[in-house]
PDB file as gemmi writes it, atoms N, CA and C in Angstrom:
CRYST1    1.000    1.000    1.000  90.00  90.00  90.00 P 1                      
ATOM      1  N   UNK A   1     -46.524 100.168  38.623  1.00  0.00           N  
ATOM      2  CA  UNK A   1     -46.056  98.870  38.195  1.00  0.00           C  
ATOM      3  C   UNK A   1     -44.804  98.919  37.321  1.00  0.00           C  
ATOM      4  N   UNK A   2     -44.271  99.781  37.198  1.00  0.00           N  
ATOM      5  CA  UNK A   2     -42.810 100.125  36.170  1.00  0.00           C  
ATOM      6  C   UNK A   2     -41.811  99.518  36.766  1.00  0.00           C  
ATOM      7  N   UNK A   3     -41.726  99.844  38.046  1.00  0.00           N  
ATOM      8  CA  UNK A   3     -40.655  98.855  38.739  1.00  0.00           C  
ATOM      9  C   UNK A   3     -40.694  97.191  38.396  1.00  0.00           C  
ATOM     10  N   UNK A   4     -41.860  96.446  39.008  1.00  0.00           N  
ATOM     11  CA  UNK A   4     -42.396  95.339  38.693  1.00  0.00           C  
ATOM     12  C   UNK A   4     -41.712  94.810  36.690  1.00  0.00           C  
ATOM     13  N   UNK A   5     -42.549  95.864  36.172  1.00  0.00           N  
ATOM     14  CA  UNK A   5     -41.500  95.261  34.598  1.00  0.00           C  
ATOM     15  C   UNK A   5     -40.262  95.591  34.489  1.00  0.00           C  
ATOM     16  N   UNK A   6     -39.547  96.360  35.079  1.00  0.00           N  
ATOM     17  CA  UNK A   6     -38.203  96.522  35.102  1.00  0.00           C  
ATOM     18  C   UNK A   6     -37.230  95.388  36.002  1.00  0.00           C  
ATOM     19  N   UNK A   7     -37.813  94.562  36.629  1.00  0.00           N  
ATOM     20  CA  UNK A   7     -37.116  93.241  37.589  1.00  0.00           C  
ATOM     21  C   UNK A   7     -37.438  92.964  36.441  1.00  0.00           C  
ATOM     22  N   UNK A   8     -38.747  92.353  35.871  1.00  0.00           N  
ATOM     23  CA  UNK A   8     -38.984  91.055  34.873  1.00  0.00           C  
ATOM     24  C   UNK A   8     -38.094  91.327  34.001  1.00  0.00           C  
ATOM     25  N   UNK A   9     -37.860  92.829  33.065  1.00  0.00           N  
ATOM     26  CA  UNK A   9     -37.435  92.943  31.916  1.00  0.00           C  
ATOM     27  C   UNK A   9     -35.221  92.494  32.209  1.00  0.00           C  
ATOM     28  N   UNK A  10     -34.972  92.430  33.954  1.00  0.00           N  
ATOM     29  CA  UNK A  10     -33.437  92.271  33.939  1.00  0.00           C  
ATOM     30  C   UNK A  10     -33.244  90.916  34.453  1.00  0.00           C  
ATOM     31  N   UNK A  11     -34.156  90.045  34.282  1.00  0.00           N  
ATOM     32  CA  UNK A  11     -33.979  88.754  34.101  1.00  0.00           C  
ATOM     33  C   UNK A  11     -33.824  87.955  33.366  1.00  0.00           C  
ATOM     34  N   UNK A  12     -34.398  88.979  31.911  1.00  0.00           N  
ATOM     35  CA  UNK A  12     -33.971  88.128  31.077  1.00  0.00           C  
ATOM     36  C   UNK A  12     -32.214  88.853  30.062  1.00  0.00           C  
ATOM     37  N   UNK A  13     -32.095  88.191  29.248  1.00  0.00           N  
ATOM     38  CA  UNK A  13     -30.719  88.512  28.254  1.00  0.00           C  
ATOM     39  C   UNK A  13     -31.277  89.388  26.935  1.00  0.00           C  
ATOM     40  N   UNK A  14     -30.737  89.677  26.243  1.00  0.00           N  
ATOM     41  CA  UNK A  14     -31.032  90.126  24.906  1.00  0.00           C  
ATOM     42  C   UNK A  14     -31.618  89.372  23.995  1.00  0.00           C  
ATOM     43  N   UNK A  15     -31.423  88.426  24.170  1.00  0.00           N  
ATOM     44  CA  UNK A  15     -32.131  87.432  23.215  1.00  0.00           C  
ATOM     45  C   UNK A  15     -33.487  87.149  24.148  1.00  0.00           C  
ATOM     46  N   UNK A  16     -33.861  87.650  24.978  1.00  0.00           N  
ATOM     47  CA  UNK A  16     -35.219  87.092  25.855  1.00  0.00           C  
ATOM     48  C   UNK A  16     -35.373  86.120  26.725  1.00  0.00           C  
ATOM     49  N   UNK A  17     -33.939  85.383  26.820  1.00  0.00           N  
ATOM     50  CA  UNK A  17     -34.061  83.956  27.925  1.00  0.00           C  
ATOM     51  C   UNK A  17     -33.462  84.450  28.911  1.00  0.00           C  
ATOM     52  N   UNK A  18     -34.224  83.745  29.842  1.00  0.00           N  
ATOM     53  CA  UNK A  18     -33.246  83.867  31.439  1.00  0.00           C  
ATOM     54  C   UNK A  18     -32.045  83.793  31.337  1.00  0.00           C  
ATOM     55  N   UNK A  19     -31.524  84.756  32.395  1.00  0.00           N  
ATOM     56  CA  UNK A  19     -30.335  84.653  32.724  1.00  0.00           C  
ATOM     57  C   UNK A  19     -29.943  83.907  33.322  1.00  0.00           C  
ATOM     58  N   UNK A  20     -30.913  83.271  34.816  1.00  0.00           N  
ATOM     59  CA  UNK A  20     -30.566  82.505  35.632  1.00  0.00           C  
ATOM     60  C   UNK A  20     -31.500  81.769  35.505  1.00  0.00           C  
ATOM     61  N   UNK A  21     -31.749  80.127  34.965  1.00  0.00           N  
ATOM     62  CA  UNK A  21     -32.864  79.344  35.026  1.00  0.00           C  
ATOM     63  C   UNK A  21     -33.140  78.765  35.827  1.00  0.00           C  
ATOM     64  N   UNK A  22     -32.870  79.050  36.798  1.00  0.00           N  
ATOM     65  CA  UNK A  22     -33.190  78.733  37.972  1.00  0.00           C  
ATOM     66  C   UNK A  22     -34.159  79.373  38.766  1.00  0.00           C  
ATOM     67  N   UNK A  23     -34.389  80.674  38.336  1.00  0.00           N  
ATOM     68  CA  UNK A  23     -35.319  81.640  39.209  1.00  0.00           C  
ATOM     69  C   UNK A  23     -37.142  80.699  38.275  1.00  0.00           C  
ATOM     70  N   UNK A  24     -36.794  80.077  37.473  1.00  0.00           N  
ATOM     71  CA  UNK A  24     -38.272  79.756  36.149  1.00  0.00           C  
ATOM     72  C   UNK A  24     -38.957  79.111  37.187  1.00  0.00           C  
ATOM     73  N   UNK A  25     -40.362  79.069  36.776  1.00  0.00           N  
ATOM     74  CA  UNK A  25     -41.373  78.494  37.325  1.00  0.00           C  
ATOM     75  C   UNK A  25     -42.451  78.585  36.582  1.00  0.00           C  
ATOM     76  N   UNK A  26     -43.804  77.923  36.941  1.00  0.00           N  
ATOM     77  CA  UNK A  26     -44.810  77.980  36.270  1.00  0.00           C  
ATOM     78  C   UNK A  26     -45.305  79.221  35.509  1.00  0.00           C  
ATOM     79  N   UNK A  27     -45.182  79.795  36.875  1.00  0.00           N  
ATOM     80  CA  UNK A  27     -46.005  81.426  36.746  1.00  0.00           C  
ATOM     81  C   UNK A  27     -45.117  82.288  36.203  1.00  0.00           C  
ATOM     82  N   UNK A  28     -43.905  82.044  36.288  1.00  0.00           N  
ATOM     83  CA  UNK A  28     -42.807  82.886  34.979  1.00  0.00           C  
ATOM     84  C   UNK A  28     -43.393  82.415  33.885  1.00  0.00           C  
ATOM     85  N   UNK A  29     -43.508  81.347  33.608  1.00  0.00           N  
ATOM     86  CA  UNK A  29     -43.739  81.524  32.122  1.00  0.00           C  
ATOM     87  C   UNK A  29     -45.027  81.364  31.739  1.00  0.00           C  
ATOM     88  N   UNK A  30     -46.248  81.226  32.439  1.00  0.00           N  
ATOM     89  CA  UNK A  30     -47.375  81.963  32.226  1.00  0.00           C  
ATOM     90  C   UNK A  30     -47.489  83.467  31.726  1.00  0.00           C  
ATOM     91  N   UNK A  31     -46.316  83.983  33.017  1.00  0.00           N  
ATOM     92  CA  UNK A  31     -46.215  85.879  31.909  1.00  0.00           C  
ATOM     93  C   UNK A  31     -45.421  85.681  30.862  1.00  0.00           C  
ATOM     94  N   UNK A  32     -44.218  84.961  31.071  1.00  0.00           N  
ATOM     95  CA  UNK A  32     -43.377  84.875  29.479  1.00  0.00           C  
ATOM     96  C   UNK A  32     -44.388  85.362  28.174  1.00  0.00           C  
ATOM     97  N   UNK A  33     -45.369  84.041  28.175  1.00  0.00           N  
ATOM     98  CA  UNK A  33     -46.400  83.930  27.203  1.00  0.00           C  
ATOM     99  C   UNK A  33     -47.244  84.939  26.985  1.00  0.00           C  
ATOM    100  N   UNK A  34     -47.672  85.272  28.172  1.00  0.00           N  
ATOM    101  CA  UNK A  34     -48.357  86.468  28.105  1.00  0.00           C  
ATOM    102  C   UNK A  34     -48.072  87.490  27.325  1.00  0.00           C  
ATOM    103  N   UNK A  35     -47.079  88.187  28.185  1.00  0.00           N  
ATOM    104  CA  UNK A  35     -45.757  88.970  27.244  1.00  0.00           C  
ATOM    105  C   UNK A  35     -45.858  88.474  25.779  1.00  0.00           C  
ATOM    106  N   UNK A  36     -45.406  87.584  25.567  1.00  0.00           N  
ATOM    107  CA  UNK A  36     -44.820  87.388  24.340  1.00  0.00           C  
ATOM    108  C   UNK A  36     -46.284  87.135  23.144  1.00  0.00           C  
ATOM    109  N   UNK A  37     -47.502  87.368  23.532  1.00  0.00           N  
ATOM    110  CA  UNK A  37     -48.899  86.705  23.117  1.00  0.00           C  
ATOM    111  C   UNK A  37     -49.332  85.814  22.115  1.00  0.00           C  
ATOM    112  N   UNK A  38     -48.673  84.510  23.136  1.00  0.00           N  
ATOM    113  CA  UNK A  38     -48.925  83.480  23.141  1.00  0.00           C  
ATOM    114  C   UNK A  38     -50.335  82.896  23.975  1.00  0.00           C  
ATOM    115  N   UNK A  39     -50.519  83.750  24.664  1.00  0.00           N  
ATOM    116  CA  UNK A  39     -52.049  83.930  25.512  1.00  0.00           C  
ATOM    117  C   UNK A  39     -52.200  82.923  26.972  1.00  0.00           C  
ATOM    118  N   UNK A  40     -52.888  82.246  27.463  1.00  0.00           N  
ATOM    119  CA  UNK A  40     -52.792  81.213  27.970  1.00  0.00           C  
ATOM    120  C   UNK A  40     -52.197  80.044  27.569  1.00  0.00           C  
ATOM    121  N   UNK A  41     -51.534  79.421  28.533  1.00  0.00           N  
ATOM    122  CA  UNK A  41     -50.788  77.923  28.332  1.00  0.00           C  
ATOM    123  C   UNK A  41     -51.880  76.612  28.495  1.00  0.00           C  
ATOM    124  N   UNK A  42     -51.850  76.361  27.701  1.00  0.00           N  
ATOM    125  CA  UNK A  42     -53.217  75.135  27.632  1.00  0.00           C  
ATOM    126  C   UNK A  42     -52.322  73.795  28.196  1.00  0.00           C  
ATOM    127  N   UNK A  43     -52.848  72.964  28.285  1.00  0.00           N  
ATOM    128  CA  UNK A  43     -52.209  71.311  28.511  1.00  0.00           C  
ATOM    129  C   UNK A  43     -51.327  71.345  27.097  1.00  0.00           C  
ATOM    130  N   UNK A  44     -51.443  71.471  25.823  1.00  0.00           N  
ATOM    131  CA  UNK A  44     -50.669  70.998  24.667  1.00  0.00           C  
ATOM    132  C   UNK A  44     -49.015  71.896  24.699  1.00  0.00           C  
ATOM    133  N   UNK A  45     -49.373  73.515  25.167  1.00  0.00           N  
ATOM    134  CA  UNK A  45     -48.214  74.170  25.890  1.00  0.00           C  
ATOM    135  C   UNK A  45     -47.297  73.579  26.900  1.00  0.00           C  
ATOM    136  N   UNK A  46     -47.857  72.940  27.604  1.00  0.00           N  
ATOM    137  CA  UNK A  46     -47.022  72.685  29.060  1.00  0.00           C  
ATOM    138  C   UNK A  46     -46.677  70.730  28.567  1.00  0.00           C  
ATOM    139  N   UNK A  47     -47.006  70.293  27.399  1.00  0.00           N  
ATOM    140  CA  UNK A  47     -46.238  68.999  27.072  1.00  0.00           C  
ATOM    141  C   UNK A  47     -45.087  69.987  26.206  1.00  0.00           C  
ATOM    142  N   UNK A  48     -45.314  70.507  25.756  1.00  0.00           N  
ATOM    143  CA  UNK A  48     -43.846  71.254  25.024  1.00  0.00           C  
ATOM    144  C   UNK A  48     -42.967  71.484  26.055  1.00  0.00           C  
ATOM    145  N   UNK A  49     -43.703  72.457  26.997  1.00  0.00           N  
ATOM    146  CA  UNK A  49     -42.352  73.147  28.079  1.00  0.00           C  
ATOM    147  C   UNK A  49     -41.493  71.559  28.938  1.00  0.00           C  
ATOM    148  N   UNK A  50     -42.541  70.879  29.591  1.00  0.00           N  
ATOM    149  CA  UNK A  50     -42.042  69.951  29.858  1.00  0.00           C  
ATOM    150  C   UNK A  50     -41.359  68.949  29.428  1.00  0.00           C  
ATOM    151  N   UNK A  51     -41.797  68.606  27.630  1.00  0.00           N  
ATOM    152  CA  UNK A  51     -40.310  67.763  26.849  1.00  0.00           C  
ATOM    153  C   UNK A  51     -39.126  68.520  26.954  1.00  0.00           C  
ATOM    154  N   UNK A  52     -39.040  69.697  26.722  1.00  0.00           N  
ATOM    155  CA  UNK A  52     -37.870  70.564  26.107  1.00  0.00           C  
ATOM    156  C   UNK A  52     -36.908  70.816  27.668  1.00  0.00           C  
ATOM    157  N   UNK A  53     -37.997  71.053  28.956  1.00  0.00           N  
ATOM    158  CA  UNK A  53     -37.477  70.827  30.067  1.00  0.00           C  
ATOM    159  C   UNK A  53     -36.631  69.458  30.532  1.00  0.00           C  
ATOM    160  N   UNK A  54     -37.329  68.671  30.329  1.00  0.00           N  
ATOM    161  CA  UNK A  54     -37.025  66.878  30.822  1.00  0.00           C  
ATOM    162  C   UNK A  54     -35.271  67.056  30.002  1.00  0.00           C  
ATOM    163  N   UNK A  55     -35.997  66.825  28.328  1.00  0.00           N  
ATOM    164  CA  UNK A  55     -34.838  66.747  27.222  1.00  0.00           C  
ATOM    165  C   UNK A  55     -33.510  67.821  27.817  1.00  0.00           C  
ATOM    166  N   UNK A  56     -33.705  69.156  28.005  1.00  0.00           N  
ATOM    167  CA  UNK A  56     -32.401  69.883  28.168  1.00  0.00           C  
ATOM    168  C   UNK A  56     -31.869  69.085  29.768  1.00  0.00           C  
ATOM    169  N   UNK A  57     -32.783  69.069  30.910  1.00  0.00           N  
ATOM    170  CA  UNK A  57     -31.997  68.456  31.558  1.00  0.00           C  
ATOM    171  C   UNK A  57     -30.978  67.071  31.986  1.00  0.00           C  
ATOM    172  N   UNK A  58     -31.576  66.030  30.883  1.00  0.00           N  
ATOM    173  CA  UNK A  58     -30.693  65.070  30.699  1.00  0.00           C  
ATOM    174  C   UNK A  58     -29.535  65.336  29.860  1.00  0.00           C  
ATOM    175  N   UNK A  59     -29.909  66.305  28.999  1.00  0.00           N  
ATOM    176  CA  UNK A  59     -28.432  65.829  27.258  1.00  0.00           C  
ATOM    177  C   UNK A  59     -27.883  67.204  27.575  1.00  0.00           C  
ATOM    178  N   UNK A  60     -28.631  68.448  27.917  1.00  0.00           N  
ATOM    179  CA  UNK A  60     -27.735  69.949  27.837  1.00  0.00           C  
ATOM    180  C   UNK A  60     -27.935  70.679  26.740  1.00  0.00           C  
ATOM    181  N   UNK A  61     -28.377  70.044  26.041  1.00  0.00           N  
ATOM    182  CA  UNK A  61     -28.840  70.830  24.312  1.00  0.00           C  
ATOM    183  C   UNK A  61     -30.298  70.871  24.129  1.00  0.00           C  
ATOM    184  N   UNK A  62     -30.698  71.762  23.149  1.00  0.00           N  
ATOM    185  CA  UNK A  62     -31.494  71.595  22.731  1.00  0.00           C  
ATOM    186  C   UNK A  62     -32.259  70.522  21.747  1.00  0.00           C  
ATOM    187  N   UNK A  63     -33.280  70.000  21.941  1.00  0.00           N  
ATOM    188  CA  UNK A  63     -33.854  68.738  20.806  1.00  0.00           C  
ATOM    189  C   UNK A  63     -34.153  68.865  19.213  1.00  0.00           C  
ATOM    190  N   UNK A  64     -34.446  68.207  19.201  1.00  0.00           N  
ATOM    191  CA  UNK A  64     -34.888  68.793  17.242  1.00  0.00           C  
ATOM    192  C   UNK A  64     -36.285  68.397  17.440  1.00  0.00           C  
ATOM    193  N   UNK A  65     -36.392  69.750  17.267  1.00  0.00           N  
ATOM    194  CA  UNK A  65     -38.456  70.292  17.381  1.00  0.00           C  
ATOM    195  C   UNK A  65     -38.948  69.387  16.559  1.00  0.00           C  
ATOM    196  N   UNK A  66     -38.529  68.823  15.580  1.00  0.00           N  
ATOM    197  CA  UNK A  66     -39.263  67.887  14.546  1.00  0.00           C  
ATOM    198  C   UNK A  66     -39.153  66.843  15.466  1.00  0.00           C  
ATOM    199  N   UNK A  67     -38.342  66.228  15.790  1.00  0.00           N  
ATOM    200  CA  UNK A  67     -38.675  64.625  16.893  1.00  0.00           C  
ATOM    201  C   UNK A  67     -40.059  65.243  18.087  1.00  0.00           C  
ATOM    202  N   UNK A  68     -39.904  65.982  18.685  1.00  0.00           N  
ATOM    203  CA  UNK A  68     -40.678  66.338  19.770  1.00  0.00           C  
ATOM    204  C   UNK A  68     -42.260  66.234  19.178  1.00  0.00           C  
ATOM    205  N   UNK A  69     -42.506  66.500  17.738  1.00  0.00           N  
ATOM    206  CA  UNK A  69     -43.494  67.164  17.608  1.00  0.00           C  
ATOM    207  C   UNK A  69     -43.985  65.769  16.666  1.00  0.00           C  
ATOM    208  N   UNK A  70     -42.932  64.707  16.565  1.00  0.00           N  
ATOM    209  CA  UNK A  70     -43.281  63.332  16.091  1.00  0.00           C  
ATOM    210  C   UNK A  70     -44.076  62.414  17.010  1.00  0.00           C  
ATOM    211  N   UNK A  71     -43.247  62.890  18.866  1.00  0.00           N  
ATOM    212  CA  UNK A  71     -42.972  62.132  19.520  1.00  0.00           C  
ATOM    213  C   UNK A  71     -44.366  62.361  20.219  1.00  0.00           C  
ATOM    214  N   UNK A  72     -44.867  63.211  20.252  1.00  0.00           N  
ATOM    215  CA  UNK A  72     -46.403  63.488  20.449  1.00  0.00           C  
ATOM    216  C   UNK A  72     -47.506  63.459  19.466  1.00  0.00           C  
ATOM    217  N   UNK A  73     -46.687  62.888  18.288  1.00  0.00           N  
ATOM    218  CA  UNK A  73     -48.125  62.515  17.124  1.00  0.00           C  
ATOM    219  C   UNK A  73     -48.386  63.813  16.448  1.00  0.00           C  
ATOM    220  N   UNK A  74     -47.625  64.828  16.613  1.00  0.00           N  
ATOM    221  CA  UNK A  74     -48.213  66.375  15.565  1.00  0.00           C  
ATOM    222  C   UNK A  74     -47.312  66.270  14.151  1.00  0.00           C  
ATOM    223  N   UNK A  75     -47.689  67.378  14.034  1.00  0.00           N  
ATOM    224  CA  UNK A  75     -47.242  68.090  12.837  1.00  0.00           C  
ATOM    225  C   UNK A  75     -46.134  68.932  13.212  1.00  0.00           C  
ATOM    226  N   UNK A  76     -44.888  69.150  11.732  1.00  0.00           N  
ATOM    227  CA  UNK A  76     -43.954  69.525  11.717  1.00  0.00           C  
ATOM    228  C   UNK A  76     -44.385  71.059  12.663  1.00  0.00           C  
ATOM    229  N   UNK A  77     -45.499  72.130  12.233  1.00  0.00           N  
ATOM    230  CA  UNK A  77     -45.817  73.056  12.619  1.00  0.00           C  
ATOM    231  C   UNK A  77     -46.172  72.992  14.365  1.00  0.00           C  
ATOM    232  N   UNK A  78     -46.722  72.383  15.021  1.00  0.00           N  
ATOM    233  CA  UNK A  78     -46.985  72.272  16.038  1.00  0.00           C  
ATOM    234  C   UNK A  78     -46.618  72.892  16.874  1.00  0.00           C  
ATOM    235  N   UNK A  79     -45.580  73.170  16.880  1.00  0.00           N  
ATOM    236  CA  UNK A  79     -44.462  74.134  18.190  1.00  0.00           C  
ATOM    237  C   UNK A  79     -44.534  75.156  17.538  1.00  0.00           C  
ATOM    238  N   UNK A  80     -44.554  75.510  16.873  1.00  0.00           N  
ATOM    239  CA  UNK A  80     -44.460  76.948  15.782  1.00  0.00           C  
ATOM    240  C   UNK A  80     -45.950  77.273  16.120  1.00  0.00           C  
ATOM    241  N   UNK A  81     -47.321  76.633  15.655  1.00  0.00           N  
ATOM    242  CA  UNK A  81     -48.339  77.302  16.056  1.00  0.00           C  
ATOM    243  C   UNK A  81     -48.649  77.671  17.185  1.00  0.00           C  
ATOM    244  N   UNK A  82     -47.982  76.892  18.229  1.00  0.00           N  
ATOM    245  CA  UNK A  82     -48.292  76.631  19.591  1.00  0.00           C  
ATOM    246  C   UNK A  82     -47.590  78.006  20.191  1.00  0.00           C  
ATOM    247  N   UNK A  83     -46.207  78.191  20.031  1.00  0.00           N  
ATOM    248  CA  UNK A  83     -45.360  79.530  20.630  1.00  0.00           C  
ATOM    249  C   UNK A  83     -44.623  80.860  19.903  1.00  0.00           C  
ATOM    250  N   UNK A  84     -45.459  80.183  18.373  1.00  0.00           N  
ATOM    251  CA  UNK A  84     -44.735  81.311  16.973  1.00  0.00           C  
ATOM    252  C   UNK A  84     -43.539  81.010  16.739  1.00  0.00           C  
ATOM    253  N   UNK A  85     -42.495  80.124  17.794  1.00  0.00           N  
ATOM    254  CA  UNK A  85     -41.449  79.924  17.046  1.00  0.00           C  
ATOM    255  C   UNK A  85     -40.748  79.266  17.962  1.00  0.00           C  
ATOM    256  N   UNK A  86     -39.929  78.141  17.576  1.00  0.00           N  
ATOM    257  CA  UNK A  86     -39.321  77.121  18.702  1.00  0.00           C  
ATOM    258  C   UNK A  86     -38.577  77.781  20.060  1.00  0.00           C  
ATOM    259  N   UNK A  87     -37.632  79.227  19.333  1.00  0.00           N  
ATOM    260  CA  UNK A  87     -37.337  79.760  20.447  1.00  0.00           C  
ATOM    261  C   UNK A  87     -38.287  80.504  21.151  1.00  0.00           C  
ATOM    262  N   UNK A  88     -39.315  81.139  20.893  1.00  0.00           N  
ATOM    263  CA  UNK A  88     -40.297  81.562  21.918  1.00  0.00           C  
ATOM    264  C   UNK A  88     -40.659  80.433  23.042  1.00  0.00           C  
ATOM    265  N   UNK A  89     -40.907  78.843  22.156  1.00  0.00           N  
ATOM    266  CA  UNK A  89     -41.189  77.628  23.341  1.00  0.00           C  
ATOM    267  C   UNK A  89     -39.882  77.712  24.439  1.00  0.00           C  
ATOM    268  N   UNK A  90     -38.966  77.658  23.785  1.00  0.00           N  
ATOM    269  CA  UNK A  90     -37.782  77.405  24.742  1.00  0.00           C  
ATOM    270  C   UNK A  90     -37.323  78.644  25.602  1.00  0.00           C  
ATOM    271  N   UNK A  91     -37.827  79.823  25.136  1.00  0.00           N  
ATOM    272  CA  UNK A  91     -38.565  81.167  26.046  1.00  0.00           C  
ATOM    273  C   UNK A  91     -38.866  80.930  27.228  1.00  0.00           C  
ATOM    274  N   UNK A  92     -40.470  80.270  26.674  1.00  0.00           N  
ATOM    275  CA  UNK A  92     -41.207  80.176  27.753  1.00  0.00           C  
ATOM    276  C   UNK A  92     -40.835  78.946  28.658  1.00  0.00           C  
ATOM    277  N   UNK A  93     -40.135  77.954  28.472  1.00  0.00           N  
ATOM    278  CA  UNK A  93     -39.616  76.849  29.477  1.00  0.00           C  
ATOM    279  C   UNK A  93     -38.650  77.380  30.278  1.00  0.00           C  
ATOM    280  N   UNK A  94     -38.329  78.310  29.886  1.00  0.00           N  
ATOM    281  CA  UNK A  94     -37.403  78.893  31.109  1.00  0.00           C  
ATOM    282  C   UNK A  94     -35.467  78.679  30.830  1.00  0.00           C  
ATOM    283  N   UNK A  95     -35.072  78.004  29.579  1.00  0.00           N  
ATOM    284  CA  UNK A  95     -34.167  77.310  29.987  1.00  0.00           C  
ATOM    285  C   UNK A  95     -32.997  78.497  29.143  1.00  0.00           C  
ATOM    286  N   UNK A  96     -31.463  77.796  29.620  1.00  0.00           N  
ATOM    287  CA  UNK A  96     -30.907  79.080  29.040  1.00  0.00           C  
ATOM    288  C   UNK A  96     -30.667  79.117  27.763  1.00  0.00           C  
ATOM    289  N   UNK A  97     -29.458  80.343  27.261  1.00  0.00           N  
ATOM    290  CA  UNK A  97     -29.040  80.741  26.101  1.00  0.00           C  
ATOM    291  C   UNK A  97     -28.367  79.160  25.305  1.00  0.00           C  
ATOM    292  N   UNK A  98     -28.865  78.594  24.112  1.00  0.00           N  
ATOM    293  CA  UNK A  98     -28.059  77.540  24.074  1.00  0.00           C  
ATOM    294  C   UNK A  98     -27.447  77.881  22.701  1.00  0.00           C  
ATOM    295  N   UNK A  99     -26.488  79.046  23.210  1.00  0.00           N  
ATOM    296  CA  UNK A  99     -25.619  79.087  22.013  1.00  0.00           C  
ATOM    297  C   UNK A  99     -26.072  79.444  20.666  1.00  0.00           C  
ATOM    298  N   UNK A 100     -25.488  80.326  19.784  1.00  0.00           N  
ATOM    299  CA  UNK A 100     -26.024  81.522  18.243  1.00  0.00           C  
ATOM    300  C   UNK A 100     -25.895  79.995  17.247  1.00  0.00           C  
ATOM    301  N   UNK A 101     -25.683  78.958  17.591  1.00  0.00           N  
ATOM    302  CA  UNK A 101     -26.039  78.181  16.312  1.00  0.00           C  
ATOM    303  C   UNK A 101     -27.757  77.352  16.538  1.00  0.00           C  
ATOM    304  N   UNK A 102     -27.803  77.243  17.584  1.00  0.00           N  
ATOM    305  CA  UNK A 102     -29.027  76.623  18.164  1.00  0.00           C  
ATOM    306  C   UNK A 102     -29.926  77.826  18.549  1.00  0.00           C  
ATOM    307  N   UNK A 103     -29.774  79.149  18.620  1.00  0.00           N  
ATOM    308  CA  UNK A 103     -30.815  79.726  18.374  1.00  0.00           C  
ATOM    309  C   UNK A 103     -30.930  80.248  17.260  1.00  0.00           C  
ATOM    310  N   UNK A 104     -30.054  79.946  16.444  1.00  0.00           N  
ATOM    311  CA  UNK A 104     -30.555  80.456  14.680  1.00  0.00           C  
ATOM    312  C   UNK A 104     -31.317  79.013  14.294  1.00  0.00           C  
ATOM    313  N   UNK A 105     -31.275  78.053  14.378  1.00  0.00           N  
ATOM    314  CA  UNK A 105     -31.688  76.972  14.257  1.00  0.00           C  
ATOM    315  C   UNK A 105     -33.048  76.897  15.127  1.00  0.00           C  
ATOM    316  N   UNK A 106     -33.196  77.221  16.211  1.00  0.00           N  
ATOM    317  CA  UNK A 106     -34.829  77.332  17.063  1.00  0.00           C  
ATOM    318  C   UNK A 106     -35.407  78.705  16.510  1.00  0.00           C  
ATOM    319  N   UNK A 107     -35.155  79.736  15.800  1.00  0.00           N  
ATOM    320  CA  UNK A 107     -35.460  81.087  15.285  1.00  0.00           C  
ATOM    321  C   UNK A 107     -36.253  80.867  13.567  1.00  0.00           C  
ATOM    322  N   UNK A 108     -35.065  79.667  12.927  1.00  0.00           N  
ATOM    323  CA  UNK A 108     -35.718  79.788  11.890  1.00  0.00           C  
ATOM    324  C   UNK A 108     -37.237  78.304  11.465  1.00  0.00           C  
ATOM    325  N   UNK A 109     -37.358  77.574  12.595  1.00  0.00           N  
ATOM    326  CA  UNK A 109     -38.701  76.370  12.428  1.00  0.00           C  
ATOM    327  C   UNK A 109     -39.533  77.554  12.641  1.00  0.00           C  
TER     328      UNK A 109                                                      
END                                                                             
């Protein structure tokens, strides 16, 4: 299976996001998570992947994890307990690099 993690491991960048978000799918980021042990994706996981999905594909940026996590009735922590850290969520959604000011900003919630 070394081969097998060596495709997964050149798909992604140095920072851990796809290169091409286009190859993402469910079951990518079922292992994302895996990988990253976050464990299984429950229903409260896949309303994250899917705001942050919907949101990047209309505006191009990333959201402010605090609205998202309003906009579903949680707590400031929510995305943080849910993936350890906004960029792990935006990891596991598949979507790309959005630039060293927005991932110091998704690195430090």
């Amino acid at each position: 299976m070394p081969e097998v993690q060596e495709r997964l491991e050149a798909m992604f960048d140095e920072a851990g996001l796809l290169r091409d978000p286009a190859q993402w799918s469910e079951t990518l980021a079922a292992e994302i998570a895996r990988l990253d042990g976050i464990g299984r994706l429950t229903d409260e996981h896949w309303e994250v992947i899917r705001t942050l999905r919907e949101h990047y594909a209309r505006f191009g940026v990333a959201p402010a994890m605090s609205h998202i996590c309003r906009s579903h009735g949680k707590d400031k922590q929510w995305i943080h307990d849910l993936f350890h850290s906004c960029l792990g969520a935006w990891r596991v959604a598949g979507l790309p690099d959005p630039g060293e000011e927005a991932k110091s900003y998704l690195s430090g919630m």
